[in-house]
BAGUVO-652873 format. One record per residue (C-alpha): x negated, y negated, z; residue in three letters. Coordinates in steps of 0.02 Angstrom, whole numbers, plus 50000, padded with zeros to 5 digits. Layout:
XYZAla
...
This chain:
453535017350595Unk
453225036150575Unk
453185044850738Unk
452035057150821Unk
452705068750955Unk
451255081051011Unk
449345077350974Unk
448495090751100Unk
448465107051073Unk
449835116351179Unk
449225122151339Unk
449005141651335Unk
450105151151468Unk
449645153551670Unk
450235168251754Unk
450755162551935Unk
450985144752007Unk
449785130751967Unk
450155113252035Unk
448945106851903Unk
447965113751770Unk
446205105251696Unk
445655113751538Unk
444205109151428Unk
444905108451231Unk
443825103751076Unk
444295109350885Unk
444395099650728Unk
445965096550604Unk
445655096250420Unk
447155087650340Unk
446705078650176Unk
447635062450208Unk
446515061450352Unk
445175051750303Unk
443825064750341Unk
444205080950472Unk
444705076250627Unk
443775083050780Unk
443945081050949Unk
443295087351124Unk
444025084351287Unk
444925085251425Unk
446625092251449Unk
447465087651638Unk
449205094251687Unk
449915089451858Unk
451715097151905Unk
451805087452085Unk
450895070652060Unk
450365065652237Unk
451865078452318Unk
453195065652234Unk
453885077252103Unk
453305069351944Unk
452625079451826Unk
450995071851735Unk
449925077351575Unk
448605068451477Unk
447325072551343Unk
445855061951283Unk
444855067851160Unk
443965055351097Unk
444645053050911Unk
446345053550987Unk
447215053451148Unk
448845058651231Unk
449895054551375Unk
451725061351452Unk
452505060051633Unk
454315067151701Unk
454955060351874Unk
456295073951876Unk
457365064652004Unk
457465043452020Unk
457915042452237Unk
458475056952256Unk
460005053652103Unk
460265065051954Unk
459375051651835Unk
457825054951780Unk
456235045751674Unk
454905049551564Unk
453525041951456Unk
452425045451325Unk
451055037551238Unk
449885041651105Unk
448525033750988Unk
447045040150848Unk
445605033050809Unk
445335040550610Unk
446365033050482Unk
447635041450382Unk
447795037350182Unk
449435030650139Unk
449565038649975Unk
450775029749859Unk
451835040049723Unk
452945035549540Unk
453995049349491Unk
452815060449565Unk
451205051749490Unk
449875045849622Unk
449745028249601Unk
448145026549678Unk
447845005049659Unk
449595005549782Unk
448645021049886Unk
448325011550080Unk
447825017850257Unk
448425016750414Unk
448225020050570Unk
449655023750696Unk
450085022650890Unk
451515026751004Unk
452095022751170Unk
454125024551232Unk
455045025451408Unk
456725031051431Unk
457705038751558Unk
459035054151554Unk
460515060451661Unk
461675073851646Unk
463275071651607Unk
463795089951616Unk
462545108051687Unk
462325109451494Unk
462465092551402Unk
461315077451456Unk
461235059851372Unk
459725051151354Unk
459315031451336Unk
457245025051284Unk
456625011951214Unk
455005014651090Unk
453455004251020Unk
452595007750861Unk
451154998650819Unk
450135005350644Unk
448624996150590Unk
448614993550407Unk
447144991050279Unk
446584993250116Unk
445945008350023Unk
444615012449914Unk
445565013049770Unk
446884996349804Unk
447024985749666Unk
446444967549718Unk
447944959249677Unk
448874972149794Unk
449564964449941Unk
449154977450100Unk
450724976050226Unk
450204966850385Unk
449964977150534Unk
451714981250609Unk
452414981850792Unk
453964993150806Unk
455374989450921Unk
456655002150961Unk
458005009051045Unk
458465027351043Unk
459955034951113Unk
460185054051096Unk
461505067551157Unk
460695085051196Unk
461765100551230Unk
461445119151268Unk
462625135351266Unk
462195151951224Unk
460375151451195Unk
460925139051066Unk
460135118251070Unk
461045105950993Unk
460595087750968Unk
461165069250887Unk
460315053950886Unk
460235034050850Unk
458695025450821Unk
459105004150780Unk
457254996550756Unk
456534980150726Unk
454824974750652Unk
454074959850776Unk
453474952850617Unk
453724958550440Unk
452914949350297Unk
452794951050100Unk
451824964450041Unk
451384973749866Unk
451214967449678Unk
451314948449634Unk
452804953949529Unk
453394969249636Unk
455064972249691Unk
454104981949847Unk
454354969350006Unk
456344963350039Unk
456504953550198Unk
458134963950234Unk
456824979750302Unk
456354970050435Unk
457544979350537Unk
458174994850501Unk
459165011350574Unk
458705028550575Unk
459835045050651Unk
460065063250631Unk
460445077950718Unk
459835096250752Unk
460235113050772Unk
459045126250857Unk
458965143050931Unk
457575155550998Unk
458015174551029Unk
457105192351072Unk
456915203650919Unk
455815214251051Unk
455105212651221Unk
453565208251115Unk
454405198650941Unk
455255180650977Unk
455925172450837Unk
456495153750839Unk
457565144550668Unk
457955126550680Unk
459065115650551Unk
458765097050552Unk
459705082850450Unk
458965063250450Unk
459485049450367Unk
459435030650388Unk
459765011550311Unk
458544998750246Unk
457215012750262Unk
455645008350164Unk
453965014550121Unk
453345010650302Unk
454975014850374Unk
455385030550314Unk
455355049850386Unk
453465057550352Unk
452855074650389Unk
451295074450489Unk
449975083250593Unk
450455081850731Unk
452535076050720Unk
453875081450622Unk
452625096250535Unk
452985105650379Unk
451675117850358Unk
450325114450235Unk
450815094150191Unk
449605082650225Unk
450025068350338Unk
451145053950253Unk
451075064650098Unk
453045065150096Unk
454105049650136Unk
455875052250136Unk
457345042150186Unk
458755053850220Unk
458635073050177Unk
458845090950276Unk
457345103750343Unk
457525122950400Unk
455995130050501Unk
455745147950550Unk
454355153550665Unk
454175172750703Unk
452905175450864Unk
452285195550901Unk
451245198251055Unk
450025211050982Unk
448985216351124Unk
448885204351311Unk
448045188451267Unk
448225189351102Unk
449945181450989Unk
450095180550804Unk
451445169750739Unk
452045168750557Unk
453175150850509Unk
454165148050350Unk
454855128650309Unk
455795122150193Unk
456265104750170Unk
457815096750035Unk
457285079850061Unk
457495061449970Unk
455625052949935Unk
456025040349796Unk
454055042049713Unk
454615059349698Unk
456215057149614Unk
458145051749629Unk
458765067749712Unk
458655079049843Unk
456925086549809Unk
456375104549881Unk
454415108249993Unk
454065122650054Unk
452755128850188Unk
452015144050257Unk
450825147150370Unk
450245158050512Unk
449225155750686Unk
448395165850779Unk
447815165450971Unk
446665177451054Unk
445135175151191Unk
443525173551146Unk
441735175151225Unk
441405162051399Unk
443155164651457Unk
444005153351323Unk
445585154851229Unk
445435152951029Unk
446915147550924Unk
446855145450732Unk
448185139550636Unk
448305136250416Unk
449655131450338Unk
450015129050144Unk
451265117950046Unk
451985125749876Unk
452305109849823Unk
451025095949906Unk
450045087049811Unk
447995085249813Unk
447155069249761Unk
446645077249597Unk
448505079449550Unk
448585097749560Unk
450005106049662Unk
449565117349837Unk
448875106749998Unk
447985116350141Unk
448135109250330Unk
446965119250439Unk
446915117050644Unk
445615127650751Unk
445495124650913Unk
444885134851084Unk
445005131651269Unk
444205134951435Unk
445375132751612Unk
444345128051731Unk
């Protein structure tokens, strides 16, 4: 039930209007609770006036995973408007399983996750719009290397789930505040013969939260962006619960489903200089006071850095690297300080 909000790489900037864009992208992720690097190579297409109606279209497949989002900015002409999303991966991620901060590795699972949601939005004021969707989960679950035999692996889950969220703006300030009720389509015991693991009360469960973010101009050439984010939920479990990721809800440096927490607060900082035309270098700084029971009874601290940088290269591409490390992640040999490492490049065509 862990959700992931941008796979793709983020299209690079056009100067001028495009009604669509097709750009070749291929790069690798190296995440170690992926179970090997992830690679991929494909095709990137962004439409901003699907067949002259409006709707805005973009999709990425690239073969281990895939991508796809569409806006119809106006529903006949009202002030309602839709949009979709879907995404899916191939590669497995390892489900890593943790006892006051010991790996427990015969509990240690993978999975493998996909995401699909519709909703639509209106606004209810020029600066405050309300938004309704309703989302599907589905993670395939299996059994690791390292699973005990008598460990039950949970079955493979489908996700049902509303959202309804409340978005304002004022001042170069973004404000939001959600509610996310979900149910599992089927939800059976899982764990240790004599674990207290599976309770059939987690079949459905609640998750909210709310936000706090703001982007300003140092220089013409320095942006800086801070964001403040509070979760928290009921009859969250180990598959239910908040988990940083590669590609949603990233702290810098932490391996995918490396950190499950079920209520908690996270501060990211991102500091972007345009050194020279075509080129960016960006600088973030995360910290995270967050509530993952294998971790302890509290409010535990993570932080990340990391940097990025984006520059052309030769053949009239566009590289962008980005690393990241976590102060406090840990690696599968126990020791403390995870790397996450995304390269990627890019050719418009």
């Amino acid at each position: 039930g862990r959700r992931s909000e941008s796979a793709a790489p983020t299209e690079p900037a056009l100067e001028g209007p495009a009604r669509h864009v097709r750009t070749i992208a291929f790069g690798m992720i190296v995440d170690p609770n992926i179970s090997h690097p992830l690679p991929f190579a494909g095709l990137s297409y962004v439409d901003f006036d699907l067949f002259g109606t409006g709707t805005q279209l973009s999709g990425f497949i690239g073969g281990t995973f895939g991508q796809l989002a569409f806006a119809i900015p106006s529903v006949a002409g009202s002030r309602w408007q839709i949009a979709g999303r879907a995404f899916a991966i191939a590669s497995s991620f390892n489900d890593r399983s943790f006892d006051r901060g010991i790996e427990r590795y015969d509990e240690n699972i993978s999975e493998r996750p996909a995401q699909a949601s519709v909703g639509v939005l209106r606004p209810l004021t020029p600066r405050v719009t309300l938004k309704v969707a309703y989302e599907l989960d589905y993670t395939a679950y299996a059994r690791a290397d390292t699973t005990a035999s008598q460990f039950v692996a949970p079955t493979s889950q489908t996700i049902h789930a509303a959202r309804f969220a409340i978005e304002g703006q004022r001042h170069g300030w973004t404000a939001s505040a959600w509610w996310a009720p979900a149910v599992r389509q089927r939800w059976t015991p899982w764990g240790p013969p004599a674990g207290d693991h599976y309770s059939a009360e987690h079949r459905d469960f609640q998750r909210f939260g709310a936000s706090l973010a703001r982007s300003a101009f140092v220089t013409p050439s320095v942006v800086v962006r801070g964001e403040a984010a509070w979760m928290d939920g009921h009859d969250l479990d180990r598959f239910s619960r908040y988990a940083f990721g590669a590609f949603d809800n990233r702290l810098h440096g932490y391996p995918s489903a490396l950190i499950r927490y079920d209520r908690g607060a996270i501060g990211r900082g991102v500091i972007a200089w345009s050194a020279a035309p075509r080129l960016r270098i960006d600088g973030f700084a995360d910290v995270a006071f967050v509530h993952d029971p294998g971790f302890g009874s509290g409010l535990e601290p993570f932080t990340g850095l990391g940097m990025a940088v984006e520059t052309p290269a030769p053949l009239g591409t566009l590289l962008a690297a980005e690393w990241g490390f976590g102060l406090q992640g840990r690696r599968s040999d126990g020791r403390r300080g995870t790397h996450v490492l995304r390269v990627s490049a890019y050719k418009i065509f």
